[in-house]
PDB file of N, CA, C and O in Angstrom:
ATOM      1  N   UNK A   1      33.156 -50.001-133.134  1.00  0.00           N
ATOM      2  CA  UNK A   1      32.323 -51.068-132.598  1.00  0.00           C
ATOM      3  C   UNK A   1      31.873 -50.699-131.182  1.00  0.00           C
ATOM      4  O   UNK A   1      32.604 -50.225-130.313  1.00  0.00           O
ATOM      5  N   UNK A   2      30.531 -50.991-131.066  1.00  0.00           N
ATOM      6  CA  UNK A   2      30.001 -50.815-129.179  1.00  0.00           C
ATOM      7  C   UNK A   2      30.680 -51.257-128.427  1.00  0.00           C
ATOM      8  O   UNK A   2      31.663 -51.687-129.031  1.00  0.00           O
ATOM      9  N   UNK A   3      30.802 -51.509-126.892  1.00  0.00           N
ATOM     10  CA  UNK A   3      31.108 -51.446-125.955  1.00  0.00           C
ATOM     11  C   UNK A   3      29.741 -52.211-125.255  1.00  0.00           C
ATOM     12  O   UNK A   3      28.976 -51.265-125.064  1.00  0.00           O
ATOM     13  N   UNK A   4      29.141 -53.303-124.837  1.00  0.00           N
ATOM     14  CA  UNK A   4      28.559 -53.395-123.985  1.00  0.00           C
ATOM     15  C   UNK A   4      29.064 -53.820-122.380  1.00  0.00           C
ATOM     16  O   UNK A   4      29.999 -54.611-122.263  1.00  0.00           O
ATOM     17  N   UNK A   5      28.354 -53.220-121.090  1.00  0.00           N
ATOM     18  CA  UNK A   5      28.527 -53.529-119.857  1.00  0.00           C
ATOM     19  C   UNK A   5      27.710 -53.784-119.354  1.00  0.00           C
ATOM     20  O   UNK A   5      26.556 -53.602-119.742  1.00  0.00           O
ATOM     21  N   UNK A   6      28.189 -54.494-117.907  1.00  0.00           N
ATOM     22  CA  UNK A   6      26.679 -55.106-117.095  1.00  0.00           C
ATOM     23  C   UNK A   6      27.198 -54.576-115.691  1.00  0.00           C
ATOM     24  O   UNK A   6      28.004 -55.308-115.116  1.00  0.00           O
ATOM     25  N   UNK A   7      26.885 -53.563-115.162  1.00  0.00           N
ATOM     26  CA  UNK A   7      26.906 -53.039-113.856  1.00  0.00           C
ATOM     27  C   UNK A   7      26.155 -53.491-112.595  1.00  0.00           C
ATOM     28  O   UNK A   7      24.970 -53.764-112.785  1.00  0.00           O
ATOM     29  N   UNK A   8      26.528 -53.594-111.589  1.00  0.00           N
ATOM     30  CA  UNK A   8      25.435 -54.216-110.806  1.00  0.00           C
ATOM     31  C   UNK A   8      24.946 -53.330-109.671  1.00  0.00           C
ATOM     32  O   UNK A   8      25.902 -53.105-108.929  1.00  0.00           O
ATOM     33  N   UNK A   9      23.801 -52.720-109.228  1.00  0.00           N
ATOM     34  CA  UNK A   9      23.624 -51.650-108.807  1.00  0.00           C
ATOM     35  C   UNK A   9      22.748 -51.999-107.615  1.00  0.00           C
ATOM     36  O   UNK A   9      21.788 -52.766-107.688  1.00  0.00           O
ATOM     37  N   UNK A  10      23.121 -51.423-106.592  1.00  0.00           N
ATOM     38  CA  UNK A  10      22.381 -51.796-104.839  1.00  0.00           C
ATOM     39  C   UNK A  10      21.509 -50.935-105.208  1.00  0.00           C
ATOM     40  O   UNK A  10      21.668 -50.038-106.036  1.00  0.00           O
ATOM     41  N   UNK A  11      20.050 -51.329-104.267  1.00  0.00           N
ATOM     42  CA  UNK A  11      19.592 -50.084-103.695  1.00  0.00           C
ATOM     43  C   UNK A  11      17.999 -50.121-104.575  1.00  0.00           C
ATOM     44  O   UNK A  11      16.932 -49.910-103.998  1.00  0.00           O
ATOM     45  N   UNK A  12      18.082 -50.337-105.606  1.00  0.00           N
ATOM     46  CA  UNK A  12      16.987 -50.240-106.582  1.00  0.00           C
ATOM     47  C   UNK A  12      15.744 -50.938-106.391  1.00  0.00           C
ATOM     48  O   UNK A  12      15.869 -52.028-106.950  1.00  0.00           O
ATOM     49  N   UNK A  13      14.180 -50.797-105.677  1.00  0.00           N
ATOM     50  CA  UNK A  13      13.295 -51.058-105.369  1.00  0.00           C
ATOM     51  C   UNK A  13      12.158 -51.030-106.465  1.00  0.00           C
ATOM     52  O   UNK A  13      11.219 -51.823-106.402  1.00  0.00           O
ATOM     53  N   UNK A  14      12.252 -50.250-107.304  1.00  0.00           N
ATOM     54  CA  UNK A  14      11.453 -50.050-108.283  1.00  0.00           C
ATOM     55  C   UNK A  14      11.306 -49.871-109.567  1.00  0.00           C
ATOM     56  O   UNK A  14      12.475 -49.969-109.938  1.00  0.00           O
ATOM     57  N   UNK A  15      10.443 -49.601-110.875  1.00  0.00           N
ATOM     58  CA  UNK A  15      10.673 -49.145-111.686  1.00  0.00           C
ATOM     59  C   UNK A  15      11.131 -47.501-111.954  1.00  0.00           C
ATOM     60  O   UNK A  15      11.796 -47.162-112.933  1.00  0.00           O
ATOM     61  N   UNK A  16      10.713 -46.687-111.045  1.00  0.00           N
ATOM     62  CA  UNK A  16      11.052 -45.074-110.946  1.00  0.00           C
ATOM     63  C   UNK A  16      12.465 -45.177-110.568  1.00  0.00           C
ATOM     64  O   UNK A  16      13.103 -44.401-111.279  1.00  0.00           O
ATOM     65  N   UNK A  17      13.500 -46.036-109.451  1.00  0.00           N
ATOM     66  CA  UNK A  17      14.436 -46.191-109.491  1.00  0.00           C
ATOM     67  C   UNK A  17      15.168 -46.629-110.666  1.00  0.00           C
ATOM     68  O   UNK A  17      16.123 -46.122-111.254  1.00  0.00           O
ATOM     69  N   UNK A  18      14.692 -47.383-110.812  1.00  0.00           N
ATOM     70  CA  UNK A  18      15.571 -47.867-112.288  1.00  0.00           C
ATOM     71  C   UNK A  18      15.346 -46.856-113.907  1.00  0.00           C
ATOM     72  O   UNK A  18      15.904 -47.148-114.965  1.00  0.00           O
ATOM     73  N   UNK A  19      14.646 -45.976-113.757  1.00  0.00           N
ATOM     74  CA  UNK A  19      14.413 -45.506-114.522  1.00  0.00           C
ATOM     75  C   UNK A  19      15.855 -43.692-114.146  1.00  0.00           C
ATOM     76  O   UNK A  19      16.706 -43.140-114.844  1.00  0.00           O
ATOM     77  N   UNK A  20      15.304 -43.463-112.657  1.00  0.00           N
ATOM     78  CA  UNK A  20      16.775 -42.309-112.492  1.00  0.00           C
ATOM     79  C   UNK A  20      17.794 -43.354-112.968  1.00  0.00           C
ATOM     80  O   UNK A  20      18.277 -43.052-114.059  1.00  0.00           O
ATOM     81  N   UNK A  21      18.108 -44.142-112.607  1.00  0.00           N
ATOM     82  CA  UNK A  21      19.491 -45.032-112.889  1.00  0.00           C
ATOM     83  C   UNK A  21      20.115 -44.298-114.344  1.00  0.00           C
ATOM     84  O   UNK A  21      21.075 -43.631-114.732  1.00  0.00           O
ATOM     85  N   UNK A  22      18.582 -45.058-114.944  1.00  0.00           N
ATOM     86  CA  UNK A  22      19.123 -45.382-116.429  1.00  0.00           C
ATOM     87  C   UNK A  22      19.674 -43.523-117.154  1.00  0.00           C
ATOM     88  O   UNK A  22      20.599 -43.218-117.907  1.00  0.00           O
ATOM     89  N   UNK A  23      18.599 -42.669-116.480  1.00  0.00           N
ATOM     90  CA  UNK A  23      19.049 -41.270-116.771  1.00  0.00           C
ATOM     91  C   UNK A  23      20.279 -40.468-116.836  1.00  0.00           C
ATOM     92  O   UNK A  23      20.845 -39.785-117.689  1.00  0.00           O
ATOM     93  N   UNK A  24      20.529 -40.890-115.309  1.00  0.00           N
ATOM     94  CA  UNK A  24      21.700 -40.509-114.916  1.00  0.00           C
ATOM     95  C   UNK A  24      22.963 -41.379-116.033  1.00  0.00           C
ATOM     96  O   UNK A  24      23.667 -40.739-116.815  1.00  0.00           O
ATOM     97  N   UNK A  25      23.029 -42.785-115.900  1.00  0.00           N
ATOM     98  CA  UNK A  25      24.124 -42.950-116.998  1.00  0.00           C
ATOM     99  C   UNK A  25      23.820 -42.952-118.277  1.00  0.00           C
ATOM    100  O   UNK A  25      24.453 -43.587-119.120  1.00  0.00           O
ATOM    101  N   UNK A  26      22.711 -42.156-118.535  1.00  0.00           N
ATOM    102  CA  UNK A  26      22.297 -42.045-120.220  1.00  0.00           C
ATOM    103  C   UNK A  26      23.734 -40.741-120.711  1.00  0.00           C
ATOM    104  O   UNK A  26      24.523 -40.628-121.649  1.00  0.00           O
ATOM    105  N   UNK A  27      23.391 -39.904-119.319  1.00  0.00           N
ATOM    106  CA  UNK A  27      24.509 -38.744-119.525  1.00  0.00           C
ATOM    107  C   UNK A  27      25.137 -38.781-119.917  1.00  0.00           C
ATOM    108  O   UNK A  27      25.276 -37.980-120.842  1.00  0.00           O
ATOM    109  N   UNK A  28      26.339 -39.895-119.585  1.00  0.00           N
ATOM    110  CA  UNK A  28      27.582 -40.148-119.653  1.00  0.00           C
ATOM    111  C   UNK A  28      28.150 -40.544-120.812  1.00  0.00           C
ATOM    112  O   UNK A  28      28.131 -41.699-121.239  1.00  0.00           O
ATOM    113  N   UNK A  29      29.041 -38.903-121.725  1.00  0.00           N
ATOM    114  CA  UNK A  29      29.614 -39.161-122.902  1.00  0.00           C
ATOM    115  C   UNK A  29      29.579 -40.449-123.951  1.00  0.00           C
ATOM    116  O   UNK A  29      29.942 -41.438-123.314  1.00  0.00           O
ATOM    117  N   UNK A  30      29.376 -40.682-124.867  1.00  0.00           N
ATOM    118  CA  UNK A  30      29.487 -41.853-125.590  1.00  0.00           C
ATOM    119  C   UNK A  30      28.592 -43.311-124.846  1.00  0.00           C
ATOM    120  O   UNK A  30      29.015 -44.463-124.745  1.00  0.00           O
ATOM    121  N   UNK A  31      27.427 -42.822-124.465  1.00  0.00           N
ATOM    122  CA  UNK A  31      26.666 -43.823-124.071  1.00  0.00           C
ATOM    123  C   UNK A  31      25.781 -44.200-124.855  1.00  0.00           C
ATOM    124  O   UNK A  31      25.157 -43.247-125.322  1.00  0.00           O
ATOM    125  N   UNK A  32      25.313 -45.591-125.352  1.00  0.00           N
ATOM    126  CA  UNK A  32      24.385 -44.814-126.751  1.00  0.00           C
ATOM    127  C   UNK A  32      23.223 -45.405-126.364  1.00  0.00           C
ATOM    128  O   UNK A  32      22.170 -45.229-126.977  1.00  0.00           O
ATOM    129  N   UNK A  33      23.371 -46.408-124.954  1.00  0.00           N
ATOM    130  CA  UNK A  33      21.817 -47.397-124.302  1.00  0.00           C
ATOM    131  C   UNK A  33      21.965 -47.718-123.420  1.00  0.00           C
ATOM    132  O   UNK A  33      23.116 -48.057-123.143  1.00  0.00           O
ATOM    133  N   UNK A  34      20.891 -47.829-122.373  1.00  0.00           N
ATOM    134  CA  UNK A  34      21.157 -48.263-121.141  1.00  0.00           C
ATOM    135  C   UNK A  34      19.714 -48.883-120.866  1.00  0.00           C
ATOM    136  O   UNK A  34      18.617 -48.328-120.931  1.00  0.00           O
ATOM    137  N   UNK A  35      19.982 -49.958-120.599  1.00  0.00           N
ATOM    138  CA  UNK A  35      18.763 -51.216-119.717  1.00  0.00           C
ATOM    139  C   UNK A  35      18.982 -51.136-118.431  1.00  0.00           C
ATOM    140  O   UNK A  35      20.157 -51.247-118.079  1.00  0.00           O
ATOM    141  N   UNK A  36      17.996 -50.937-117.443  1.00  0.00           N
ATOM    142  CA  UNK A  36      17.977 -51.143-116.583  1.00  0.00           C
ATOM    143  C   UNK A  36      17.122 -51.725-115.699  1.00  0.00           C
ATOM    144  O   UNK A  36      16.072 -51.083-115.687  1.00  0.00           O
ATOM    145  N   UNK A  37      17.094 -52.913-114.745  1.00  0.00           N
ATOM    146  CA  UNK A  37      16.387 -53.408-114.052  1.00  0.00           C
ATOM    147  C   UNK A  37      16.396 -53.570-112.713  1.00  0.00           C
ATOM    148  O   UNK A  37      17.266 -54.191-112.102  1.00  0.00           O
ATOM    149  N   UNK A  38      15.366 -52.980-112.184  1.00  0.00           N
ATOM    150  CA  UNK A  38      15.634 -53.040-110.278  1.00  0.00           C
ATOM    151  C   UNK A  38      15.274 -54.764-109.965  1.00  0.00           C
ATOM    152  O   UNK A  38      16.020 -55.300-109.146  1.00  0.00           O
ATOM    153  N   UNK A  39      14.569 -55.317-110.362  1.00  0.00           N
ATOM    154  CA  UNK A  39      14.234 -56.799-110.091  1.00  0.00           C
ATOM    155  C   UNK A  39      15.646 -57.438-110.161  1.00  0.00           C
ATOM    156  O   UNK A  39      16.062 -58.029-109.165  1.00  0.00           O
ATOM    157  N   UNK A  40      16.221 -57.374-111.008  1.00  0.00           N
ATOM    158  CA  UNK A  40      18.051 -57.902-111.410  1.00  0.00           C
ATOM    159  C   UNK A  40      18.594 -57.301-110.747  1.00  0.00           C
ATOM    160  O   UNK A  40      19.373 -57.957-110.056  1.00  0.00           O
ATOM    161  N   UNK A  41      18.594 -55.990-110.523  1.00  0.00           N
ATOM    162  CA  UNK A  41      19.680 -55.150-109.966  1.00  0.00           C
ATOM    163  C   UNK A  41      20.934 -54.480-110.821  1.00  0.00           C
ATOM    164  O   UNK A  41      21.859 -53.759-110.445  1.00  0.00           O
ATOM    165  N   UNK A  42      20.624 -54.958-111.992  1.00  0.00           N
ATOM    166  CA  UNK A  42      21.442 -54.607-113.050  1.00  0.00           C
ATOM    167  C   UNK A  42      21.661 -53.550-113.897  1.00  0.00           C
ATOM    168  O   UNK A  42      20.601 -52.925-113.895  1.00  0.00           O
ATOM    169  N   UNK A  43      22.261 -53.131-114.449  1.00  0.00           N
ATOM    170  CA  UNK A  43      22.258 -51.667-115.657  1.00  0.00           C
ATOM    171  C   UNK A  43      22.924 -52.419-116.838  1.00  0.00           C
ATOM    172  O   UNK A  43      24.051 -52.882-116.664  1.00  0.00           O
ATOM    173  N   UNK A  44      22.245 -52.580-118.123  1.00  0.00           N
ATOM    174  CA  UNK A  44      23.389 -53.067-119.463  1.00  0.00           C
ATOM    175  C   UNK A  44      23.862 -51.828-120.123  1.00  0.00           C
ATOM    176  O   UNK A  44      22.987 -50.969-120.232  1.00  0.00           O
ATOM    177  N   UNK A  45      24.647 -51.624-120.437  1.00  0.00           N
ATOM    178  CA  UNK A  45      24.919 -50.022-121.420  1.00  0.00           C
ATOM    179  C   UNK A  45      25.772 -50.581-122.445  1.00  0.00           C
ATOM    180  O   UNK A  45      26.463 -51.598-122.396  1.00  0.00           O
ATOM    181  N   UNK A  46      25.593 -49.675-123.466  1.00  0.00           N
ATOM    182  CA  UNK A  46      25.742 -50.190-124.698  1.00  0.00           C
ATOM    183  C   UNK A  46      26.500 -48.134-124.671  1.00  0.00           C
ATOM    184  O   UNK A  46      25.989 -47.096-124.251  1.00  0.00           O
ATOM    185  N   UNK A  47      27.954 -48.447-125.388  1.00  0.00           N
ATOM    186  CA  UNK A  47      28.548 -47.225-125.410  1.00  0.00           C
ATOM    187  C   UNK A  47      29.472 -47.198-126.615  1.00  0.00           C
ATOM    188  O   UNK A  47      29.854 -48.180-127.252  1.00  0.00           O
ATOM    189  N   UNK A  48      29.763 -45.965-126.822  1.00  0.00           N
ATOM    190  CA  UNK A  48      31.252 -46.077-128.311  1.00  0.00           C
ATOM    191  C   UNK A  48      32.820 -46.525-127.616  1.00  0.00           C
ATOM    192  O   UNK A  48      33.934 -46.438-128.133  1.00  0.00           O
ATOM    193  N   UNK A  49      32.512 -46.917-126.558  1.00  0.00           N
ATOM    194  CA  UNK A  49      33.848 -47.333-125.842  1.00  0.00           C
ATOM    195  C   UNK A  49      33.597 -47.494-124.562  1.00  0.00           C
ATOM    196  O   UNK A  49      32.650 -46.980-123.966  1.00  0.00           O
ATOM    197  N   UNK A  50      34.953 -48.661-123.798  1.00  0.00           N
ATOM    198  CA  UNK A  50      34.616 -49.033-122.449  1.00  0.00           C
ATOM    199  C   UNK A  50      34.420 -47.710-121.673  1.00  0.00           C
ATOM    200  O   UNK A  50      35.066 -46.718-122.010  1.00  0.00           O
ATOM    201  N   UNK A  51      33.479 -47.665-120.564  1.00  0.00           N
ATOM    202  CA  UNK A  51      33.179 -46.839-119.716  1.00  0.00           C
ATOM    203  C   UNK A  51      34.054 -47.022-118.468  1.00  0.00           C
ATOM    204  O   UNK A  51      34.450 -48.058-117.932  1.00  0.00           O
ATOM    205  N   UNK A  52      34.269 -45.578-118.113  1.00  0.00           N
ATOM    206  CA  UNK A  52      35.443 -45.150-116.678  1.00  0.00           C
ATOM    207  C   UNK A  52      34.280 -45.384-114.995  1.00  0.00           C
ATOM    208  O   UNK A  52      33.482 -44.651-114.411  1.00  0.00           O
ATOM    209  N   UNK A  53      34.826 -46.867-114.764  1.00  0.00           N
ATOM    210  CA  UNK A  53      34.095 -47.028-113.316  1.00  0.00           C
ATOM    211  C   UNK A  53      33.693 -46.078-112.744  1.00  0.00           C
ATOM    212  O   UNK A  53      32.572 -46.093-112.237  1.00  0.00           O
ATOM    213  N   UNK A  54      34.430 -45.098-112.681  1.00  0.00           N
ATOM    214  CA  UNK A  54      34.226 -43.701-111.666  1.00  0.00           C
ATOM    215  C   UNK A  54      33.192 -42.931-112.643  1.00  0.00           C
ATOM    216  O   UNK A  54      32.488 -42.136-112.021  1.00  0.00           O
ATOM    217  N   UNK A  55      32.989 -42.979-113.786  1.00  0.00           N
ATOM    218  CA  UNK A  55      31.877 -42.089-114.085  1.00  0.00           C
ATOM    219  C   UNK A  55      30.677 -42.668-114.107  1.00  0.00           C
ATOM    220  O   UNK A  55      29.666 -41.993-114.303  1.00  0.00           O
ATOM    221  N   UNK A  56      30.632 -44.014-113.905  1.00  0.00           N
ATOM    222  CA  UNK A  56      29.414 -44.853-113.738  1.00  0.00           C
ATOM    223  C   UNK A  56      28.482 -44.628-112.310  1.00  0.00           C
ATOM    224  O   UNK A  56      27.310 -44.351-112.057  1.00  0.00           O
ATOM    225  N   UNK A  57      29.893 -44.956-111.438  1.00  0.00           N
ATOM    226  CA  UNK A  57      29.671 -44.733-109.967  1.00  0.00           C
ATOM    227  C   UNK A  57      29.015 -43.427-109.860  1.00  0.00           C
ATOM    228  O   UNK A  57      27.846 -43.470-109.477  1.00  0.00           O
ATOM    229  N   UNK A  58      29.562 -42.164-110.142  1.00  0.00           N
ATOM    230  CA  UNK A  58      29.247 -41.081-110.190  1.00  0.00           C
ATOM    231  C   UNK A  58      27.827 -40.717-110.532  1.00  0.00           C
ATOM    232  O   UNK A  58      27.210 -39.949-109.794  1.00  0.00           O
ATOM    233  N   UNK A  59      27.275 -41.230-111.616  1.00  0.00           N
ATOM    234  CA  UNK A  59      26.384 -41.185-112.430  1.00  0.00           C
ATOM    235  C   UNK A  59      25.046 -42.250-111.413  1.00  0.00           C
ATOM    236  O   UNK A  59      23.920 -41.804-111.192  1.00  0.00           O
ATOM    237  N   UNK A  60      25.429 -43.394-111.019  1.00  0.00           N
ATOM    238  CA  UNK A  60      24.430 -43.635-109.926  1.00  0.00           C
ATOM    239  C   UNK A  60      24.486 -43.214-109.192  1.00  0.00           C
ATOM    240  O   UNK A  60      23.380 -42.712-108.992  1.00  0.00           O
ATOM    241  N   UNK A  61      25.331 -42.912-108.204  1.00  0.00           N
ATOM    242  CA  UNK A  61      25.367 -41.702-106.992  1.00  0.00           C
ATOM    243  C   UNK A  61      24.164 -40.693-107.267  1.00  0.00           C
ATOM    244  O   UNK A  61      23.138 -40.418-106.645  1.00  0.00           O
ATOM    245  N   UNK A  62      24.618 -40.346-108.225  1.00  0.00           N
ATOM    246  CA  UNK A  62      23.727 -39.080-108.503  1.00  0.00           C
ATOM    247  C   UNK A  62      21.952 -39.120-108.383  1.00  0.00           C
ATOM    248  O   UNK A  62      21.196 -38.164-108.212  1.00  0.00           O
ATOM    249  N   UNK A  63      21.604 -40.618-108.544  1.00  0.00           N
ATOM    250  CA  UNK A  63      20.704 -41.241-108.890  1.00  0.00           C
ATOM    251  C   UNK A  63      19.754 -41.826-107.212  1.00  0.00           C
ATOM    252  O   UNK A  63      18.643 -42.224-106.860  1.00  0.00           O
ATOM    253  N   UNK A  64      21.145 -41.509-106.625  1.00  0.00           N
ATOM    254  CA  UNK A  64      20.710 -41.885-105.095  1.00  0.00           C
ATOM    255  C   UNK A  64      21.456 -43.177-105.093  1.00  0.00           C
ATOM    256  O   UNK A  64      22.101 -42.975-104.063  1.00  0.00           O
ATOM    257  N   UNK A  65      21.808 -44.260-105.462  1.00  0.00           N
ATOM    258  CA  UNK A  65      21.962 -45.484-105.581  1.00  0.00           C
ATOM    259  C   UNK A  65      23.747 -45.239-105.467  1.00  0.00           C
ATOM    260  O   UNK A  65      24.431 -44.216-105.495  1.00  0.00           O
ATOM    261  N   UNK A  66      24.160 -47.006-105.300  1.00  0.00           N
ATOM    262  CA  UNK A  66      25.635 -47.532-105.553  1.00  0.00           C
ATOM    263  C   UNK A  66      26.102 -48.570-106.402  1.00  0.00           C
ATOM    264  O   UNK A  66      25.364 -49.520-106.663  1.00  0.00           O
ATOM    265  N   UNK A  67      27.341 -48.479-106.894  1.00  0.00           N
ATOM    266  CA  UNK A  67      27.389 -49.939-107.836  1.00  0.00           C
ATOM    267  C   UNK A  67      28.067 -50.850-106.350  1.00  0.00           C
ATOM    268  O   UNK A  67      28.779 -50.515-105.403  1.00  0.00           O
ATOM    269  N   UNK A  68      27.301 -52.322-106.845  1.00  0.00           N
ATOM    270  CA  UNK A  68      27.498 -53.516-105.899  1.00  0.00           C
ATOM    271  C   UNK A  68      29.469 -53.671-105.510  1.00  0.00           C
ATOM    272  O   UNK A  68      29.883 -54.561-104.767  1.00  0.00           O
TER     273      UNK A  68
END
């Protein structure tokens, strides 16, 4: 069964932001969807299991951004 999460992510001004977001945690092993919205500030991901904070974090970092 999925895994959905709702991350909350600083920093995000745009659609091109929210779009690295969503890239960067598309990466991340067993991810199978990711919504993302800079207007919300939010990321939903849809995965084969709960996701490790630190690879989330990691994964926006990467993106330029932070989780809230």
């Amino acid at each position: 069964m999925s895994e959905v999460s709702t991350w909350n992510v600083t920093g995000m001004t745009c659609g091109h932001c929210a779009t690295s977001v969503a890239e960067e945690i598309g990466e991340i092993d067993g991810v199978e969807s990711v919504e993302v919205s800079h207007e919300s500030g939010e990321a939903v991901v849809t995965s084969a299991a709960p996701l490790d904070r630190a690879a989330v974090e990691a994964a926006v970092a990467e993106a330029g951004y932070a989780l809230a």
